[in-house]
C-alpha positions as CSV (number, residue, x, y, z in Angstrom):
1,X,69.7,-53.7,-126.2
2,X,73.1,-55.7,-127.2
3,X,72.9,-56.1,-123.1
4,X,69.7,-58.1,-123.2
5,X,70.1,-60.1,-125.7
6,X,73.6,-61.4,-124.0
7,X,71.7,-62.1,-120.9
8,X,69.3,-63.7,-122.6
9,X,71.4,-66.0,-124.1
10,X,73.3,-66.8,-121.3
11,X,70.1,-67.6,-119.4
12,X,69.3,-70.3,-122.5
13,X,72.6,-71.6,-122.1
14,X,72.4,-72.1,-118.0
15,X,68.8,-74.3,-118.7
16,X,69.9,-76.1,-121.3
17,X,72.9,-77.2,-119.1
18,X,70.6,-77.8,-116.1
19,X,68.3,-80.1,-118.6
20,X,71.2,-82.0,-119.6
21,X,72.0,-81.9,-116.0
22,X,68.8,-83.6,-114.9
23,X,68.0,-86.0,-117.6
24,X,72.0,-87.6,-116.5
25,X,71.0,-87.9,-113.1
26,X,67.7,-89.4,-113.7
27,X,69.6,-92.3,-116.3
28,X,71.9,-92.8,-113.2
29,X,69.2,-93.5,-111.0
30,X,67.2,-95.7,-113.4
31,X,70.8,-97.6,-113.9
32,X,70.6,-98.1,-109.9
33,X,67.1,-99.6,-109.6
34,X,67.9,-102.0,-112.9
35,X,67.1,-105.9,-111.3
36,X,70.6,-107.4,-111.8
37,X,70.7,-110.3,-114.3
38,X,70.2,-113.6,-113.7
39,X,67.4,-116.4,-113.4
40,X,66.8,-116.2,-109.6
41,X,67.5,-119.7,-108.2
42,X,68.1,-121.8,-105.1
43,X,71.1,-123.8,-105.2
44,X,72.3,-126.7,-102.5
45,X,75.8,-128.1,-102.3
46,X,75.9,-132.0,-103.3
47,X,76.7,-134.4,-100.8
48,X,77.9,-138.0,-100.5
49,X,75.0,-140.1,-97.9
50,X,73.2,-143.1,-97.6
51,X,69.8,-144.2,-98.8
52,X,67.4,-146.7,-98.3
53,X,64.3,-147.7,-100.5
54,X,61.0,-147.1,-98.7
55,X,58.2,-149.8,-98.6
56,X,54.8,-148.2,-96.5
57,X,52.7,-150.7,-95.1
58,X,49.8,-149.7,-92.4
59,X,48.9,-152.1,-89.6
60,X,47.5,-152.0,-85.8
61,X,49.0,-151.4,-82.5
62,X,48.4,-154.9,-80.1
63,X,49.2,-156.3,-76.9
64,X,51.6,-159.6,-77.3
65,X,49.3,-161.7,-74.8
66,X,50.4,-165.3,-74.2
67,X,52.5,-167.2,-76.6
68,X,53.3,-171.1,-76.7
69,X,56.9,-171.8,-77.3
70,X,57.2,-174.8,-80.1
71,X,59.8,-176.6,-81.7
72,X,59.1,-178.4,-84.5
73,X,61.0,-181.5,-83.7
74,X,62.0,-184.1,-81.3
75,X,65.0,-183.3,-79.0
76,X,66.7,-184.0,-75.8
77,X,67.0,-181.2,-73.6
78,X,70.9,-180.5,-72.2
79,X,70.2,-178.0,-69.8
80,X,67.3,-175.8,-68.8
81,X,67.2,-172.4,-67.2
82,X,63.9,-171.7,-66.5
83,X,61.3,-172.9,-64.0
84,X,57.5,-172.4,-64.0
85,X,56.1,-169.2,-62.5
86,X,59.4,-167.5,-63.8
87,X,59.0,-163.9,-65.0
88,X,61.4,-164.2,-68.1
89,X,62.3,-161.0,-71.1
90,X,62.0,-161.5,-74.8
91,X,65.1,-163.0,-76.3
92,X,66.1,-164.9,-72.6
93,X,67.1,-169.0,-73.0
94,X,64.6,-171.2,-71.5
95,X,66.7,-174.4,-72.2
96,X,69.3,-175.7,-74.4
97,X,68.7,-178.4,-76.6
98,X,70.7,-180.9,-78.8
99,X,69.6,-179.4,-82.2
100,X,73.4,-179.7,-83.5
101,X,72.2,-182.6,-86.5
102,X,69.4,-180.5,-87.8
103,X,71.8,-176.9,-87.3
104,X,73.9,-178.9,-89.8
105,X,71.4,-179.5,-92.0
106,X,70.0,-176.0,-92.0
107,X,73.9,-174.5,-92.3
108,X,74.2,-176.8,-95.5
109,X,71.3,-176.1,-96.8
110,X,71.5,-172.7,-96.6
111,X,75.3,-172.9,-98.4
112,X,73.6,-175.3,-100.9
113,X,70.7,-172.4,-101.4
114,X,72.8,-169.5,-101.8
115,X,75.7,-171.4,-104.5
116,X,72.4,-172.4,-106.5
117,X,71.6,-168.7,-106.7
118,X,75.1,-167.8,-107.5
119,X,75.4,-170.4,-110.5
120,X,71.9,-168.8,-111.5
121,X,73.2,-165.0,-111.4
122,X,76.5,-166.7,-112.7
123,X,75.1,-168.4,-115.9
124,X,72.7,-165.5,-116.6
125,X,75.6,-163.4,-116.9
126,X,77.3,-165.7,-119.4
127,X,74.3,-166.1,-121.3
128,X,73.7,-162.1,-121.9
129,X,77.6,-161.5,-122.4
130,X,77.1,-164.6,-125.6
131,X,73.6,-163.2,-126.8
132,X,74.9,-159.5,-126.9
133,X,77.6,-160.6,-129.1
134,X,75.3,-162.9,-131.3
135,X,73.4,-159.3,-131.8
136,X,75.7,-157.3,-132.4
137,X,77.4,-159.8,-134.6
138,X,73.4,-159.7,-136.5
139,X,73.5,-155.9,-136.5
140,X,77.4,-155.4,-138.4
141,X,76.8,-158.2,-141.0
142,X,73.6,-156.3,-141.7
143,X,75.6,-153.0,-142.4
144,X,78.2,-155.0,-144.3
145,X,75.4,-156.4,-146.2
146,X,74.1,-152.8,-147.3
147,X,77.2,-151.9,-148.4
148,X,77.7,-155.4,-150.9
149,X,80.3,-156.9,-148.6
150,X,78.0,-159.8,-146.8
151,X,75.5,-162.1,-147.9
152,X,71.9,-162.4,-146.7
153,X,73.0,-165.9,-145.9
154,X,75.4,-164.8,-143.2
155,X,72.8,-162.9,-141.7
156,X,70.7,-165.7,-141.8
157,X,73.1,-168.2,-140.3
158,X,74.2,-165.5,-137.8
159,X,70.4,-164.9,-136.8
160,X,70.0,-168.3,-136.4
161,X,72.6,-168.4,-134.1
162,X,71.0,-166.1,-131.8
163,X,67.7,-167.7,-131.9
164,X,69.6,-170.8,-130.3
165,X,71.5,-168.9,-127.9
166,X,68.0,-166.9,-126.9
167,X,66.3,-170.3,-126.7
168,X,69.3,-171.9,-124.6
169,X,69.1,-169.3,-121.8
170,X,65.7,-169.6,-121.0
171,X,65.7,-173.5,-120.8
172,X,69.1,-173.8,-119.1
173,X,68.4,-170.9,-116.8
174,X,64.7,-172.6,-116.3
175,X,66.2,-175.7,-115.0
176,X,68.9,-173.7,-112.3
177,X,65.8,-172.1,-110.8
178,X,63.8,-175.1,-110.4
179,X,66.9,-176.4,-108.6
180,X,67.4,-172.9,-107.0
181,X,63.4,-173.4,-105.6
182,X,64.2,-176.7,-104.3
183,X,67.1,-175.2,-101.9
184,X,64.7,-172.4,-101.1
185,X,62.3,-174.8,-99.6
186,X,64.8,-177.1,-97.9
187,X,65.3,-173.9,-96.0
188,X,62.3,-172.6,-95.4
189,X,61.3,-176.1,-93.9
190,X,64.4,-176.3,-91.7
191,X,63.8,-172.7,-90.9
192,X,60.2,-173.5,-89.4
193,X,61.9,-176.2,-87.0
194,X,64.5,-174.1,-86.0
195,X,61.9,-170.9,-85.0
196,X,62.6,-170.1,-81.7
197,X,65.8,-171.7,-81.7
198,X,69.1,-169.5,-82.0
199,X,72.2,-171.2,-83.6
200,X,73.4,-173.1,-80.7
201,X,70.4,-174.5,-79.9
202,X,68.8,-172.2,-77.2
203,X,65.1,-172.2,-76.8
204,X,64.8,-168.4,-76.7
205,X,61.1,-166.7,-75.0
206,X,59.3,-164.8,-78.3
207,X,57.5,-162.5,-75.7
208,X,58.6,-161.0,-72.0
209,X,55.9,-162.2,-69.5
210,X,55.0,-165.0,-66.6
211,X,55.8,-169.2,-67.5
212,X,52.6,-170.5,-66.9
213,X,53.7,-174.5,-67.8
214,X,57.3,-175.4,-68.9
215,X,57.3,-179.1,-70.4
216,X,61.4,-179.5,-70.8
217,X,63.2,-181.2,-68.2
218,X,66.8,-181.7,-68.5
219,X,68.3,-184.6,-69.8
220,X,64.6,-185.2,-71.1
221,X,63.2,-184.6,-75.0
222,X,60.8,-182.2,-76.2
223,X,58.7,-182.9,-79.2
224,X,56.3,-180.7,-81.8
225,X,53.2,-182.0,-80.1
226,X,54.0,-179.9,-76.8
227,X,55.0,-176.7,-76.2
228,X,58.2,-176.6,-74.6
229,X,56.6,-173.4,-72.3
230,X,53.5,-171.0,-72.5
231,X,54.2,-167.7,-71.3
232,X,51.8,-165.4,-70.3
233,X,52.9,-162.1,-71.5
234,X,52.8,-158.8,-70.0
235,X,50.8,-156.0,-71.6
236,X,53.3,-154.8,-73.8
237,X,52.3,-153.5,-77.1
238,X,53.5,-154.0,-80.7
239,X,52.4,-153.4,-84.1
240,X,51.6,-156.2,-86.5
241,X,51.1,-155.4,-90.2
242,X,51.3,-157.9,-93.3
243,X,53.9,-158.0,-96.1
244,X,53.9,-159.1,-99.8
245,X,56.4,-161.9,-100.2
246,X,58.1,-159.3,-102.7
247,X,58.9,-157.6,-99.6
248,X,59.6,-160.3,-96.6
249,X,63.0,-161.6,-98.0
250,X,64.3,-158.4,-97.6
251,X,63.4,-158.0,-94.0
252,X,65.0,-159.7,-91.2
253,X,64.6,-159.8,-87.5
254,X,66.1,-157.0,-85.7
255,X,65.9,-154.7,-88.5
256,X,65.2,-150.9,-87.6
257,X,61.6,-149.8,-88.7
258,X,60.1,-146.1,-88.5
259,X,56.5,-146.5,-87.4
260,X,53.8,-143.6,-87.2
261,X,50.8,-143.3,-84.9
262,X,48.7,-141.0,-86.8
263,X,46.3,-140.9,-83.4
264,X,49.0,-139.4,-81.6
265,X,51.0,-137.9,-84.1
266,X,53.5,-139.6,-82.8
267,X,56.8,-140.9,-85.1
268,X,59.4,-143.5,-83.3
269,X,61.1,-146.1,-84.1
270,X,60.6,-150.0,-83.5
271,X,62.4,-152.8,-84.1
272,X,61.3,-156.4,-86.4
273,X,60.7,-158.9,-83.7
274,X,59.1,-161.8,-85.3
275,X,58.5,-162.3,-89.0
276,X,56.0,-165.4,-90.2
277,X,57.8,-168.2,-92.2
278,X,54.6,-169.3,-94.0
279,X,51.9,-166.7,-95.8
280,X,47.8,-166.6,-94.6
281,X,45.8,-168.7,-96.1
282,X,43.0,-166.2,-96.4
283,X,45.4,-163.5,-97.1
284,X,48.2,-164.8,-99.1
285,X,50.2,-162.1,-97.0
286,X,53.5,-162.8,-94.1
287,X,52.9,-161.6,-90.9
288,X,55.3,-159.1,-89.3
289,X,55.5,-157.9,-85.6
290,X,57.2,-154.7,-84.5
291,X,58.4,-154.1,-81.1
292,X,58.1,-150.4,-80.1
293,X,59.6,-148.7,-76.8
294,X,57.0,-149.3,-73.8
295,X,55.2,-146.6,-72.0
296,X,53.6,-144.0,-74.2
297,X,51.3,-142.1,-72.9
298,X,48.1,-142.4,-74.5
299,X,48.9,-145.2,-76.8
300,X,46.2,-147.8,-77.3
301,X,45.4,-151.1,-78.8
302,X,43.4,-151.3,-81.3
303,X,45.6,-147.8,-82.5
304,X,45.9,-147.3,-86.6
305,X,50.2,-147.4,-87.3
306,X,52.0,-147.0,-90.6
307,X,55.5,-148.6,-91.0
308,X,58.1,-147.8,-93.2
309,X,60.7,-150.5,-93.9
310,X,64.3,-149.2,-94.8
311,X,65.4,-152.0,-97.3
312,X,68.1,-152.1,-100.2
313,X,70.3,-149.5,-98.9
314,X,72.7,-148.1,-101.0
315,X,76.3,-146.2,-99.1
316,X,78.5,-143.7,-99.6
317,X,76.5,-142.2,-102.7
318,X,75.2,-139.2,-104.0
319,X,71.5,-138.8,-102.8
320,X,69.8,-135.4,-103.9
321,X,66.1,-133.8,-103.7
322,X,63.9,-135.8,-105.9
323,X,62.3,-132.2,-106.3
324,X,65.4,-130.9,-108.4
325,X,64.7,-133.7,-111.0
326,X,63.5,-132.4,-114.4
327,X,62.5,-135.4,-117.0
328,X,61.8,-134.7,-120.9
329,X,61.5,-137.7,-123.6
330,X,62.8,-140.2,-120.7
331,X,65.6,-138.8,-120.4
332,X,66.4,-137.4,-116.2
333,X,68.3,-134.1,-115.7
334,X,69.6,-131.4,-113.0
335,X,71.1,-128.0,-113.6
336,X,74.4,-127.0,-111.6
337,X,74.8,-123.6,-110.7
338,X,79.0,-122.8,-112.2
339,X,80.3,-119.5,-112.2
340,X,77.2,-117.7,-112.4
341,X,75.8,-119.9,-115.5
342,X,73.4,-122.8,-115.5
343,X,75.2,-126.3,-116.6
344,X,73.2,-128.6,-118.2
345,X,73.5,-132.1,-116.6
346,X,71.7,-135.4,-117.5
347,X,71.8,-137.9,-114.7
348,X,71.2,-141.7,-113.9
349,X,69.2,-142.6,-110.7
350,X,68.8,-145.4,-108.2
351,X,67.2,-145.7,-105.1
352,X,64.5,-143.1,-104.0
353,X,63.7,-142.6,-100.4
354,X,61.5,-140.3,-98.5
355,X,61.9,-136.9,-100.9
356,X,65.5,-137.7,-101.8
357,X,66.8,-140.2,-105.0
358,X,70.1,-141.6,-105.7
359,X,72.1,-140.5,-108.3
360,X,74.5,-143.0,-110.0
361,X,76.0,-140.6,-112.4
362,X,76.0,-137.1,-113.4
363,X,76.5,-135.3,-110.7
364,X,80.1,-135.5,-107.9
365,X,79.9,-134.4,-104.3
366,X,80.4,-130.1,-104.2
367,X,78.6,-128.9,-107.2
368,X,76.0,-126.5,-106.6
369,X,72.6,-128.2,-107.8
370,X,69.7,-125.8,-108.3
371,X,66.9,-126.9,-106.1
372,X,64.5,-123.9,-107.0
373,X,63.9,-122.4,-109.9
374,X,65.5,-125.2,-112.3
375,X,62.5,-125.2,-114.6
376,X,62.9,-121.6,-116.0
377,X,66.5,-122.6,-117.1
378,X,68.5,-123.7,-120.0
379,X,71.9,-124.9,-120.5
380,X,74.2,-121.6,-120.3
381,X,71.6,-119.2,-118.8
382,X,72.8,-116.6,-116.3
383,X,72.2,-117.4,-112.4
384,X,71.4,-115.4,-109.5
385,X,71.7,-117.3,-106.3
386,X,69.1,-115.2,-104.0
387,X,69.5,-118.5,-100.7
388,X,70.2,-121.8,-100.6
389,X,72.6,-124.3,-98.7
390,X,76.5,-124.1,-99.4
């Protein structure tokens, strides 16, 4: 009897142990299949780039057909290069002519044009410098005045003093741009005499093709009621769309444009060849022609395009997904990804371009911005990178 109840005890002793035994293992592998901690996230290492402001415009593919070459003034021709029946390219000289009186003129007035603007941007800045410190002079005599050490006549002398400085800026600064007009259109109207005429006077072809009539001769003058040739082009096509006049002064001839042809869905790029110097009538809109590479297969006048012009571009900067940008109360900010935490970062933009903006400050080349899964996070949270770009 004293036998079996040993044994029995013993055997209560071995399951109890075995329990024990079990329920350890089974916290051990419920440690093991624990998520770790962390806000899952995407992160992507900061670079320096360059960025360029996007302006979308759609137009149509066409054929350049046949152009007249005019110049808006009375010359003498000084040499000529050309002959009728010629097959000349876009951009070749068809003749020289003696253009250097009215290249002066357009030089100075161009000089004259851009000091007026500087004097503008130069007074401006003057003005705001004064009427910031005519404000804040406003706001510390009113805090002196709630403490007893100004009077309400200070205050009123000092507002007064802004008022004048307010009104001066906008009649002084008034008068520059009137002046700063008056260049503008000096320019503009030298500008239309000099189209198709390159700064040393060289009559350059618009369009590649055939010269059907040339009336220079050398030695001889050409004036705005001939053309000085008509060129019959080849069938080359372009793309012609309209601009704002927001957008045309910051466009120039030669400038690189990306152009899609949603028909073909096909992406290249072209290249500004001719930009109008005067708006439609009807449309109150500049006309732009592209010049895009030649033989694509299937590509049609007549053809829907969209063109994207690269303008105000902005170098050696830090340009980020626009997607990574959280905003709350107007105020723009990113998180970093540091040493497994989430840093809070408020940033200042600039430019946007196609899915990526500018970013003035806030952020350096190297940190780690989270890209996905910044909108779970707050400052100081725990991060677990699960992909991204280092």
């Amino acid at each position: 009897m004293k036998h079996r109840r040993i044994f029995s005890l013993a055997l209560a002793s071995a399951l109890a142990l075995s329990l024990a035994a079990c329920q350890s293992g089974g916290e051990a592998d419920g440690s093991q299949d624990a998520p770790p901690a962390g806000v899952a996230v995407q992160v992507q290492e900061v670079k320096v780039d360059t960025i360029s402001t996007e302006n979308n415009v759609s137009g149509r593919v066409v054929t350049d057909g046949q152009e007249s070459v005019f110049v808006a003034a009375q010359a003498q021709c000084i040499a000529l290069y050309v002959e009728a029946g010629d097959q000349v390219t876009a951009g070749q000289r068809l003749c020289t002519l003696d253009m250097a009186s009215t290249l002066s003129s357009y030089n100075a007035a161009n000089i004259s044009y851009r000091s007026a603007v500087q004097g503008y941007e130069d007074q401006a800045a003057i003005f705001d410098r004064q009427i910031a410190l005519a404000e804040k002079n406003v706001s510390d005599l009113k805090a002196l005045f709630e403490i007893g050490a100004a009077s309400q006549m200070e205050i009123d002398q000092a507002e007064l003093s802004l008022q004048t400085a307010q009104a001066q800026r906008t009649s002084t600064l008034a008068q520059l741009e009137a002046g700063m007009q008056s260049y503008k259109s000096n320019v503009e109207q030298l500008a239309g005499v000099l189209e198709n005429v390159d700064s040393r006077g060289n009559v350059i072809a618009p369009i590649s093709g055939t010269i059907l009539s040339l009336n220079a001769a050398e030695g001889g003058y050409v004036s705005p009621s001939a053309p000085v040739a008509v060129i019959d082009g080849v069938d080359v096509l372009e793309v012609a769309v309209s601009v704002s006049e927001a957008l045309v002064p910051k466009l120039a001839e030669g400038d690189e444009v990306d152009v899609s042809i949603g028909a073909l869905n096909l992406q290249l790029v072209g290249t500004i060849k001719k930009i109008e110097s005067s708006a439609s009538m009807q449309t109150k809109l500049y006309n732009v022609t592209i010049s895009i590479q030649e033989d694509i297969p299937g590509l049609l006048s007549g053809m829907f395009a969209d063109v994207s012009f690269r303008t105000d571009t902005s170098a050696d900067t830090v340009v980020i997904p626009t997607e990574a940008i959280l905003t709350s109360n107007g105020v723009q900010y990113v998180f970093v990804a540091e040493n497994g935490a989430a840093r809070y970062a408020e940033i200042a933009t600039g430019l946007t371009g196609n899915g990526v903006t500018e970013v003035t400050s806030g952020l350096k080349a190297g940190d780690m911005l989270v890209t996905v899964g910044q909108a779970y996070l707050s400052d100081g949270d725990p991060v677990r990178i699960v992909s991204g770009e280092g």
